[in-house]
C-alpha positions, 0 to 999 in steps of 0.5 A: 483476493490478491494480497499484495501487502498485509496493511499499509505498515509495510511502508513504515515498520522497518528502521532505517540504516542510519540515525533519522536524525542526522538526515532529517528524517522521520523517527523511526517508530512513528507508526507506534501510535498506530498501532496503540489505536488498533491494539487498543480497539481490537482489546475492548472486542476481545473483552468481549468474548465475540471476537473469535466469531468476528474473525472467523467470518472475516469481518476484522483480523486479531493482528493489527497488522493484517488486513481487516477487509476480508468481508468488504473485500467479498461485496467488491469481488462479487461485483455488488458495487458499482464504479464509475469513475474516481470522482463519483468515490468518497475516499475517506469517512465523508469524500475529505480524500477524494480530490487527494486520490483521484489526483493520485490516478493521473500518476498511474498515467504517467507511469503507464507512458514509461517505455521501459515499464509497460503496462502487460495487457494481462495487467490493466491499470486498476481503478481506485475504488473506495471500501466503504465499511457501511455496507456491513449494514447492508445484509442483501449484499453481505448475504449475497456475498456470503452465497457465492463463497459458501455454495456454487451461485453467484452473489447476483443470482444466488436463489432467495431460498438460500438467501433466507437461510443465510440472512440470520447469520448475518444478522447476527454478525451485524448484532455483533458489530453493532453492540461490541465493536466500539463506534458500530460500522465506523469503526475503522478496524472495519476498513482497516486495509488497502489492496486488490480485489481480485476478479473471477467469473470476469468481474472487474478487479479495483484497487480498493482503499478502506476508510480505515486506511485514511482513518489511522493515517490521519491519526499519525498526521495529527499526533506531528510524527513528522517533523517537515512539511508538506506544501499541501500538509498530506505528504505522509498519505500521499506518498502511502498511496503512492508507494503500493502503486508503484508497487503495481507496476513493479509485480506487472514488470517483474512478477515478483510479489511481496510475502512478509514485511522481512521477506527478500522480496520485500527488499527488492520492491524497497530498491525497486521504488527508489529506483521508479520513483526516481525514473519519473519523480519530477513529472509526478512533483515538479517542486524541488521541495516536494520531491525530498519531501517523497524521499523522506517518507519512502527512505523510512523503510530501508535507507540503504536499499531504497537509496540503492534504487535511486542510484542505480537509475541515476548512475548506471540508467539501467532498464528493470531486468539488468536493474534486478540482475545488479541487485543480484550482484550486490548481494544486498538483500540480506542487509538488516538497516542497523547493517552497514550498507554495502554501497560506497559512501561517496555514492551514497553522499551524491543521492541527495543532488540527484533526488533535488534536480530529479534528472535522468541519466541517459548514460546506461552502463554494463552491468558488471560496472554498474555493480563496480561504481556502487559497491564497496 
């Protein structure tokens, strides 16, 4: 599997670089929650003695902040299930996000015809499946899975001689899930991620998002940890999803791939969002309100640097390489969000106009006066 991200928490684990509530944003540990529910799911497991067995056959992680999907993952990867197209998925428990995410693929479109941030043909555009943790209960395919990682045979023709040896140790792990795991396969640790599938032997990659992912943001909804609304009250879920895709477009145009919540890299997509989202943020919400709406809920990772992005688009209308060289320049990466931020208040104070009427500058600056208009 290709880990872009360890979980969904990289949107939300840093705080931001000035007081949320001056700025109406959300509170800065409203994941807290979030990770009380997992911590507290993955203690009754631990109590049980059997949760090293469960780790070390994938099937959820010891860190709440890691993917649990390794196992799902497999059964994906290996081809097992099939796709047709968004609608046929069933995002969420029971199908209740699907309309949500299969309107969130018209955006990959709207992304995919930028001029300037092409999709590499090395990179297609994937499409979003839906990682269902009940396929644990289905050991022909959690034994095929099984196969193709342990021994040379695909998951598809894997001999069923071999497939007979393997079937009790499934059959073990699905006891163990059944009896220890609180609420069996609906338990959300199960599904507990979103990311890539990564394709070999020509299998086709998804962008896969687990029932679990859906789970432990309705869990934040519910608990208000947002002060504002939404016009369709999903704001937080919506702009989750749509933060790792325009995470994709930025590793097919830069390269560049996230490792750790802190890493530089990180830092980088944080300014790199604001200043994607901002190139296209009124194709993809025409309303006013909704806009500021997405700001508040990607601003909660790093205040300064995503508002950097926004501003390097807006002011200087920099393409992504002369955008990467200026972050360079502004030696701002190392900026911790109780830091003071490196670019001029006065230009800070403009970023709010831009986000509401979510224009384009067509002007485009040098590099070296873009780095000059913005830094302190």
């Amino acid at each position: 599997m290709m880990k872009l991200f360890s979980s969904f928490f990289i949107i939300g684990m840093a705080a931001n670089s000035a007081n949320a509530a001056d700025d109406n944003l959300p509170p800065t540990n409203y994941w807290t929650e979030v990770e009380k529910e997992v911590a507290g799911k993955l203690n009754v497991i631990r109590a049980t003695g059997y949760l090293p067995t469960l780790v070390d056959n994938k099937v959820i992680s010891d860190d709440p902040t890691e993917m649990t999907m390794n196992a799902l993952f497999g059964v994906y990867r290996a081809g097992l299930v099939d796709y047709s197209r968004c609608e046929d998925e069933m995002f969420g428990k029971d199908g209740e996000h699907t309309d949500l995410v299969c309107k969130m693929e018209g955006v990959r479109d709207i992304f995919s015809k930028d001029e300037q941030l092409p999709v590499h043909e090395d990179y297609p555009l994937r499409p979003f499946q839906a990682a269902k943790s009940s396929y644990f209960g289905d050991e022909d395919k959690m034994a095929r899975t099984y196969c193709e990682e342990n021994s040379g045979f695909s998951a598809k023709d894997c001999p069923s001689g071999v497939l007979n040896n393997i079937l009790p140790i499934i059959r073990g792990l699905q006891g163990l899930v059944r009896n220890v795991v609180p609420d069996g396969y609906d338990n959300p640790l199960l599904s507990y991620g979103i990311g890539l599938s990564d394709p070999y032997r020509n299998i086709r990659s998804n962008f896969l998002m687990g029932d679990g992912f859906f789970k432990m943001l309705e869990i934040v909804l519910n608990k208000d940890a947002f002060a504002f609304d939404c016009s369709d009250r999903i704001c937080l879920m919506e702009g989750s999803i749509l933060v790792f895709i325009m995470n994709l477009y930025i590793l097919n145009n830069t390269g560049i791939n996230v490792d750790g919540l802190e890493s530089e890299n990180n830092r980088v997509y944080t300014i790199l969002t604001g200043y994607l989202y901002q190139r296209q943020s009124k194709k993809i919400h025409p309303s006013r309100k909704d806009r500021a709406v997405m700001i508040k809920v990607f601003a909660v990772r790093h205040k300064c640097l995503y508002f950097t992005g926004v501003l390097i688009k807006q002011v200087c209308g920099l393409g992504i390489k002369r955008t990467l060289k200026v972050i360079g320049k502004l030696n701002i990466l190392g900026v911790s969000p109780d830091d003071k931020c490196p670019i001029k208040p006065k230009m800070m104070a403009k970023v709010g106009g831009f986000i509401k009427k979510g224009k384009k500058n067509k002007n485009v600056m040098k590099i070296n006066e873009c780095v000059a208009q913005l830094r302190r």
